[in-house]
C-alpha positions in Angstrom: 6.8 17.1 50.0 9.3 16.8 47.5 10.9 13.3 46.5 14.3 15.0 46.6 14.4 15.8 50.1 15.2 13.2 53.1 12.0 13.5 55.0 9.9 13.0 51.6 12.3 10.0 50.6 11.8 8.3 53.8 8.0 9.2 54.3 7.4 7.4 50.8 9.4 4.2 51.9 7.9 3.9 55.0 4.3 4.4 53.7 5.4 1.1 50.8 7.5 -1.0 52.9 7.4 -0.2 57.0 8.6 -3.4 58.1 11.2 -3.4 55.9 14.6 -3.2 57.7 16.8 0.2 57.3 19.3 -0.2 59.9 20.7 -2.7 62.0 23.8 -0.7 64.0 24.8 -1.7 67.3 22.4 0.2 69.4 19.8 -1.8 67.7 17.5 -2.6 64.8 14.7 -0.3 63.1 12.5 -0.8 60.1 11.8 1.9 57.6 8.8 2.4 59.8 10.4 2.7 62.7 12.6 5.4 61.8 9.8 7.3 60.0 8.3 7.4 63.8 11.1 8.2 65.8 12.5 10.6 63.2 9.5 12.6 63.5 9.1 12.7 67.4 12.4 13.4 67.6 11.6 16.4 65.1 9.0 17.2 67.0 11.3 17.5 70.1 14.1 19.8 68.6 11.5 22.2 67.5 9.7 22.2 71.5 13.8 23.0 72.2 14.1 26.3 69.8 15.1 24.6 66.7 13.5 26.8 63.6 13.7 26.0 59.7 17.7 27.1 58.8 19.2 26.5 62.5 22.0 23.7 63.2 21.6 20.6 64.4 25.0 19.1 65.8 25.1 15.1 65.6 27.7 13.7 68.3 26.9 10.2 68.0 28.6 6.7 67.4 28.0 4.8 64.0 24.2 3.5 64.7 20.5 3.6 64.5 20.5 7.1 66.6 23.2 8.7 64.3 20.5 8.0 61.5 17.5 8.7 63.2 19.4 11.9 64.4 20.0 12.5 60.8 16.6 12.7 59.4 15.2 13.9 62.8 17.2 17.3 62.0 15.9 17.4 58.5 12.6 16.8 59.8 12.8 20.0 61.8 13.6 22.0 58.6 17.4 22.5 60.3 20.9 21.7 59.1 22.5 18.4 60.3 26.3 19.7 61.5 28.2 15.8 61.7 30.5 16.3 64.5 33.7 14.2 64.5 34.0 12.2 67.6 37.6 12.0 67.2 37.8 15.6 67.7 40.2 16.7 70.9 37.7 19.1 72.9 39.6 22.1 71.1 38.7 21.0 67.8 35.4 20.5 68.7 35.0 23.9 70.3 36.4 25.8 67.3 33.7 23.9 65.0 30.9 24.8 67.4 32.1 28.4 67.2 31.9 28.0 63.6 28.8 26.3 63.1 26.7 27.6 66.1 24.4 24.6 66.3 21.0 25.2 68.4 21.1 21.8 69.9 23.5 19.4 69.4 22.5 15.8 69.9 24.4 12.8 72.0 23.8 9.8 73.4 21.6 11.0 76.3 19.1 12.2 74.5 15.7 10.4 73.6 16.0 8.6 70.5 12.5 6.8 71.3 9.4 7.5 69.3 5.7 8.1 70.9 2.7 6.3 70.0 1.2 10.2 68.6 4.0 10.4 66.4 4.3 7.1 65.2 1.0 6.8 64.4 0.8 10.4 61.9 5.0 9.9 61.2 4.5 9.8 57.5 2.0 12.6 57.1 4.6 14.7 59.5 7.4 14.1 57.6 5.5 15.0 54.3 5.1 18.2 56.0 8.1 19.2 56.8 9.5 22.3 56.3 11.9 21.0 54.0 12.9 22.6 50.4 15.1 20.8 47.7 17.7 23.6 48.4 17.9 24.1 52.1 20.9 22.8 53.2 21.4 19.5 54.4 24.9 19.0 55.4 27.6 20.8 56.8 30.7 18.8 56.6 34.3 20.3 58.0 37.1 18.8 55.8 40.4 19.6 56.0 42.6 19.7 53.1 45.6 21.5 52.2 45.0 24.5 54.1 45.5 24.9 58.4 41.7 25.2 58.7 39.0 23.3 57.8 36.9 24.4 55.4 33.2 24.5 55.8 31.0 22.6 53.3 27.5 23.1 52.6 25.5 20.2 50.9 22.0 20.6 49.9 18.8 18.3 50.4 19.0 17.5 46.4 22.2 17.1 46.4 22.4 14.2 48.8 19.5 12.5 47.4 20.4 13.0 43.3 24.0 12.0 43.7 23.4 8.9 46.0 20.5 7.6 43.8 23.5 7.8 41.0 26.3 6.1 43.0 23.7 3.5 43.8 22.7 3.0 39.9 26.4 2.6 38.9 26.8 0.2 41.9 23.7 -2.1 41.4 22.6 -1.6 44.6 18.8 -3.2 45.0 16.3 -2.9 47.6 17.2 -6.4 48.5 20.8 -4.9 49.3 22.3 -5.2 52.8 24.7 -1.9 52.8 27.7 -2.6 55.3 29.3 0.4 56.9 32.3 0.4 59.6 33.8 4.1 58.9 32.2 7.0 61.0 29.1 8.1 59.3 30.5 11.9 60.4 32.8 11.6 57.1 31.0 12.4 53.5 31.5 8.7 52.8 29.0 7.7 55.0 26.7 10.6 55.8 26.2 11.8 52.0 26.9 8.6 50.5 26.3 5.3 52.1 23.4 6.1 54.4 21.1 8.0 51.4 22.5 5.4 49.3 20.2 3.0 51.6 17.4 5.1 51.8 16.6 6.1 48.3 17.2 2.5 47.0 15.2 1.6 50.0 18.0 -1.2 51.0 19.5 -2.0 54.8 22.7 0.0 56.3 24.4 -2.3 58.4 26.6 -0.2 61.0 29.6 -0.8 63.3 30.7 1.7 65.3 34.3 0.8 64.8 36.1 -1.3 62.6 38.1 -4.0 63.7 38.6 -6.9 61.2 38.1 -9.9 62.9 34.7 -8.6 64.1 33.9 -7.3 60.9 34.0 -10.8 59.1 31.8 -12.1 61.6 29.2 -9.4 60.9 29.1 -9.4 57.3 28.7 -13.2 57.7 25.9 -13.1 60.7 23.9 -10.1 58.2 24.4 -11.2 55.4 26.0 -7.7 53.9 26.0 -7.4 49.8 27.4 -4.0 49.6 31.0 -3.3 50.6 31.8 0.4 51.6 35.9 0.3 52.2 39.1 2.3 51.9 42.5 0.4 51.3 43.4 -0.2 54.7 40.5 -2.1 55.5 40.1 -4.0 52.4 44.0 -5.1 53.0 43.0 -5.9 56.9 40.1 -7.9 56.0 42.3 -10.0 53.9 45.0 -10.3 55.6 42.7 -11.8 59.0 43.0 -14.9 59.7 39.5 -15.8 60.3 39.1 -14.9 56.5 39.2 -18.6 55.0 36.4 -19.6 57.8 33.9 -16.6 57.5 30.9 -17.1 54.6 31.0 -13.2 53.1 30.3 -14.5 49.9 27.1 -12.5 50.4 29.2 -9.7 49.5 28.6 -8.7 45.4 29.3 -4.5 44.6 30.3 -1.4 46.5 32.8 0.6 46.3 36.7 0.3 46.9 38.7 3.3 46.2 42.1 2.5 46.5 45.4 1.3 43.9 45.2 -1.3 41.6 46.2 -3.7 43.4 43.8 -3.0 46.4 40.6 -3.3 43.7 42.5 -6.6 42.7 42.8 -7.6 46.8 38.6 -6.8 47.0 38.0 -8.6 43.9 40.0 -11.9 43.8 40.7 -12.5 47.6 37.5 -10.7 49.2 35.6 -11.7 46.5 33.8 -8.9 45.5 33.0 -9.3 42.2 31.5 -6.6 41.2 33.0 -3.7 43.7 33.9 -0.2 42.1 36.1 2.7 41.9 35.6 5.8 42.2 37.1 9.6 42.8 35.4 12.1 45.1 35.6 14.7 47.6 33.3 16.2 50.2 32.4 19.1 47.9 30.8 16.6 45.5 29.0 14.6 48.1 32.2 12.0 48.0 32.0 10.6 44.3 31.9 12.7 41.2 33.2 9.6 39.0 32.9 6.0 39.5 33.1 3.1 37.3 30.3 1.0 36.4 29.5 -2.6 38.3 29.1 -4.5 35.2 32.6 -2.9 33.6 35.2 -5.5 32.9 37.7 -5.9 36.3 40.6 -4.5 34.4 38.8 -1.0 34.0 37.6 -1.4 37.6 41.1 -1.7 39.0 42.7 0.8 36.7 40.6 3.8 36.2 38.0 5.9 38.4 35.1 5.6 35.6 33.1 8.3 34.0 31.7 11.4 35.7 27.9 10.9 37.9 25.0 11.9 35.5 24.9 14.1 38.7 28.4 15.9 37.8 30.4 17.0 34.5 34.2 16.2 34.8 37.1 18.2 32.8 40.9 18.2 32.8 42.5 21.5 31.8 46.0 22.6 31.3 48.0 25.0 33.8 46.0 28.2 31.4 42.8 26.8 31.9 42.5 26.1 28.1 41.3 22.1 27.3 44.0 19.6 27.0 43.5 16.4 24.7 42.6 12.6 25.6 45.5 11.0 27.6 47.5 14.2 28.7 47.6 15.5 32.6 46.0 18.2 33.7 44.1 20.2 36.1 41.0 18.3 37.5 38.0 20.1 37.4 34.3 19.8 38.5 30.4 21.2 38.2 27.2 20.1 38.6 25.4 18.8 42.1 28.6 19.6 44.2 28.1 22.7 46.9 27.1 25.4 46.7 30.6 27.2 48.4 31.8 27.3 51.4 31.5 29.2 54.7 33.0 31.7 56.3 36.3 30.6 57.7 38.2 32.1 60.4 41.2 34.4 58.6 39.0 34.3 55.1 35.5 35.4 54.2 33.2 32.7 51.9 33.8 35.4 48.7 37.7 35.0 48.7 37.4 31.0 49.6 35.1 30.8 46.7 37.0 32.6 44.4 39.8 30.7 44.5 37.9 27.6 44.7 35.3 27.9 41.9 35.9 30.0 37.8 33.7 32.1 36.6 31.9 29.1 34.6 30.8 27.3 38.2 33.8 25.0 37.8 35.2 23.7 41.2 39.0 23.7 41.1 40.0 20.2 42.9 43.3 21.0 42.7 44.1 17.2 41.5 45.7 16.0 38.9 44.7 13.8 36.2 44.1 12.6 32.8 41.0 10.9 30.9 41.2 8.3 28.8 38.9 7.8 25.2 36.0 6.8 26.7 36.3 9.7 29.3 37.1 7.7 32.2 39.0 9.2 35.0 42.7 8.7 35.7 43.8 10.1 38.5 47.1 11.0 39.4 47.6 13.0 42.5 47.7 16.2 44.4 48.8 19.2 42.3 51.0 20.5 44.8 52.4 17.2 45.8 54.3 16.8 42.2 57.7 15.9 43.1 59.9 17.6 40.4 63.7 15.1 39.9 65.7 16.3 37.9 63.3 18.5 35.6 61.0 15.1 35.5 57.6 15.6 37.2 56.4 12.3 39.2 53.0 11.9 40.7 53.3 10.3 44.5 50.4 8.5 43.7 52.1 6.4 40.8 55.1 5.0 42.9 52.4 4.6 46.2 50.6 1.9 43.5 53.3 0.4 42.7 54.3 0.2 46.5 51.8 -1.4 48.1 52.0 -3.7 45.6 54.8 -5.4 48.1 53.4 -8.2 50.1 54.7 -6.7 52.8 53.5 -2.9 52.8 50.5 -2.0 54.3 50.6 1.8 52.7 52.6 3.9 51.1 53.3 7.9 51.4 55.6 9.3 48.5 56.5 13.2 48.9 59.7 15.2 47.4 62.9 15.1 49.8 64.7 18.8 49.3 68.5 18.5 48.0 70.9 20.8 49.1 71.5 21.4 44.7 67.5 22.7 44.9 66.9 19.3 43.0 64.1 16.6 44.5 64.2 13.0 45.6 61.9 11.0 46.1 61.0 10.0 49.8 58.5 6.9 50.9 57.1 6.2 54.2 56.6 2.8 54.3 53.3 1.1 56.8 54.0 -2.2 57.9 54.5 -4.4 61.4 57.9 -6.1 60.2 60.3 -6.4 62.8 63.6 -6.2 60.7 62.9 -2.9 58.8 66.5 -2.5 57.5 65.9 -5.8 55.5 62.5 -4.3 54.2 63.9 -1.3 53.5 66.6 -2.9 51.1 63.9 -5.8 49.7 61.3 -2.6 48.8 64.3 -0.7 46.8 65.2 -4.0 44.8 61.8 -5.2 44.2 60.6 -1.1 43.0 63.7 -1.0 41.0 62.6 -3.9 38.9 59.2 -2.5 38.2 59.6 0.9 37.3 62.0 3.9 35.9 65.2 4.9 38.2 64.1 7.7 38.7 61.1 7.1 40.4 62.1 4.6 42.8 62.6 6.2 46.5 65.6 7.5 47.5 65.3 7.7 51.3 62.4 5.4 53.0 61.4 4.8 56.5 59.5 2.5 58.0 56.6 3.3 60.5 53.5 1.0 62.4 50.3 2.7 61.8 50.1 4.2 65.1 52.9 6.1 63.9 50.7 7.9 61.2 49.8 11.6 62.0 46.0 11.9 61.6 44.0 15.6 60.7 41.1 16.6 62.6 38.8 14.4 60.4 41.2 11.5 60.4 42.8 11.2 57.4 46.7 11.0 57.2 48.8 14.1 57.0 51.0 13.8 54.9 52.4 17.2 55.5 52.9 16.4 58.9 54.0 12.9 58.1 57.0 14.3 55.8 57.9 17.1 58.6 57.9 14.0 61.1 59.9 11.7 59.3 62.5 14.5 58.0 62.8 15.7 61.9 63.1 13.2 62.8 65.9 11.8 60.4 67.7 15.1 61.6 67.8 14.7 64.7 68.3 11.1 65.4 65.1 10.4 66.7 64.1 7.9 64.2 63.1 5.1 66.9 61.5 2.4 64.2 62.2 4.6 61.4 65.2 3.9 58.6 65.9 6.1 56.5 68.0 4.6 53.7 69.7 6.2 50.6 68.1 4.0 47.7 71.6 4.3 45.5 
């Protein structure tokens, strides 16, 4: 069995450390050992159930030891793991199965629990499985700019290649105590975090949700060394109160993609020393670049680091032809990332694919940014969210940094606000719980318009709670829909919390 497949990764660490903890979730604790059993029994029941080498496993499961077990269970079978968003309304979820056409899909009822057959020959089983380095290990459902998802393939090598990398930039040691809170159905978690556990044959600590004050108390209680978080939960953790009394000093690296000033908050107030940054998407198995733990804070909090050994990295100009050091372009990328996409249903695989990918194998991101001298990654935004003022192109991302920079902005949305002269403004929605948003409003302008050019400071803003925030089918904000709600909104005198204010 090969050493870049899940079931030979995991039969290895079980056969050197089998009492070694692998993951400690809510539903319980299991050692590398433990999951090597119950991985293969459970392997042993999908394939008693139909399952053959190339079907689709569907994982409906809550952050835990299951999920994972469920994971490598479905690998173990020779099958596809299909991560099914539990967020999903049940229409959603029926258009992916229609999609997908898993041959079992997995919950909560079913056995999880390994036999005392399996456990005893679990290693030698999952060295046999039916498992190549190019079978397919993932399919993920993102949603991007387009109404449908798109369907995204990731392959056993993949996962295992690219995680071993993310892990090497990180520092992440077998000692290492991973912690997780974000659904392990995303790419972040099910093609990063969890085989960045396994191949460096540290513990994923998982919570099925995240909630701040309880996430403080578990880092503390486990001791977690590895931070896996997005802006809003790096800004809620230190913004808790129960911050100055919880020990999470255990925590050392990870990752933190976010602004500047959110890789500052994990650095100096969280006190993650050594946490990185890094660019990604699903098709690249969630990082392509990332900086490296031992690189000075400054390049940490400013750039996204160089390209994965894994992945090559390019910025070319609107022709395709190279553009020099410094100047933004069109982000491109090749290497592990998938292999194309699926079928979708008002476009075949061949017309997603080329549009997506060149003739050269280069993945069109449809991002923009810029690298630096040393070839680290700057990135700037979504090509088709340029706002154009003026004949002046400003990236969204740019004033969103500077944005949340405010003490009191939780996010920041930027989009372009039509004129009636065909011209662009530029519109904010602002995230945060104040209770006087007029006076926000009006403190935001004054503050941006100190920091930066006139003519990127916003125009119009309004103020929204983050339960106001539109979500996609895989949770992310919408910021289409976001801009169409805020804009009806204004129209029709519906703001309710929102204010929109003229920034003259």
């Amino acid at each position: 069995m090969s050493d870049l497949t899940t079931p030979g990764v995991l039969a290895a660490a079980a056969a050197a450390h089998p009492d070694r903890e692998f993951v400690v979730g809510d539903d319980g604790r299991a050692s590398y050992g433990e999951v090597a059993a119950r991985a293969a029994t459970l392997a042993a029941r999908l394939r008693a159930r139909g399952v053959e080498p190339g079907d689709r496993v569907g994982l409906k499961l809550p952050n835990g030891v299951r999920w994972v077990v469920g994971l490598l269970a479905t690998h173990a079978a020779g099958a596809t793991a299909l991560p099914l968003n539990t967020w999903y309304k049940q229409y959603e979820l029926d258009a992916v199965l229609r999609r997908a056409t898993p041959t079992v899909v997995l919950t909560e009822e079913d056995d999880f629990s390994a036999t005392a057959h399996e456990s005893a020959g679990a290693c030698q089983a999952l060295r046999h499985a039916p498992t190549g380095e190019t079978d397919i290990a993932l399919l993920l459902f993102t949603s991007g700019s387009s109404a449908e998802p798109k369907a995204v393939p990731l392959t056993q090598a993949g996962m295992i290649l690219t995680a071993r990398a993310i892990g090497d930039r990180q520092g992440v040691r077998e000692a290492d105590r991973i912690w997780f809170a974000l659904p392990l159905f995303f790419v972040f978690g099910c093609s990063n975090a969890l085989p960045n556990a396994l191949v460096h044959g540290a513990t994923l600590c998982l919570q099925e949700r995240f909630e701040p004050g309880a996430a403080l108390e578990f880092i503390e209680r486990e001791r977690c060394t590895v931070y896996y978080g997005v802006a809003p939960i790096t800004r809620a953790l230190a913004a808790h109160p129960d911050l100055a009394a919880r020990d999470i000093s255990a925590l050392r690296t990870g990752t933190a993609n976010a602004t500047p000033e959110d890789l500052r908050i994990a650095i100096e107030v969280l006190g993650i020393s050594e946490v990185c940054n890094a660019y990604g998407m699903t098709e690249g198995h969630g990082h392509s670049t990332i900086t490296d733990h031992r690189d000075p804070p400054e390049i940490r909090m400013t750039t996204q680091g160089t390209a994965l050994p894994t992945q090559e990295v390019r910025v070319v100009a609107n022709d395709g032809g190279p553009v020099e050091h410094g100047t933004t372009g069109h982000l491109q990328i090749r290497g592990i990332i998938t292999p194309g996409y699926l079928d979708a249903p008002d476009r075949t695989a061949a017309e997603l694919n080329a549009e997506a990918f060149d003739a050269d194998g280069w993945f069109r991101t449809g991002d923009l940014a810029w690298l630096d001298e040393n070839d680290r990654l700057h990135f700037v935004g979504r090509s088709y969210e340029l706002i154009k003022a003026k004949g002046i192109n400003i990236s969204p991302a740019e004033v969103e940094s500077l944005l949340v920079g405010h003490q009191e902005v939780e996010e920041a949305f930027v989009f372009g606000v039509d004129t009636t002269t065909g011209d662009q403004e530029v519109g904010a929605v602002i995230v945060s719980a104040t209770d006087d948003p007029e006076r926000l409003t009006q403190d935001v302008i004054a503050w941006a318009r100190e920091r930066v050019s006139s003519y990127k400071v916003p125009r119009h803003v309004w103020i929204l709670t983050a339960d106001q925030l539109p979500l996609t089918p895989t949770g992310k904000v919408s910021k289409r829909l976001l801009r169409d709600q805020v804009l009806s909104s204004n129209a029709t005198g519906e703001a309710r919390a929102t204010r929109p204010y003229p920034g003259r």
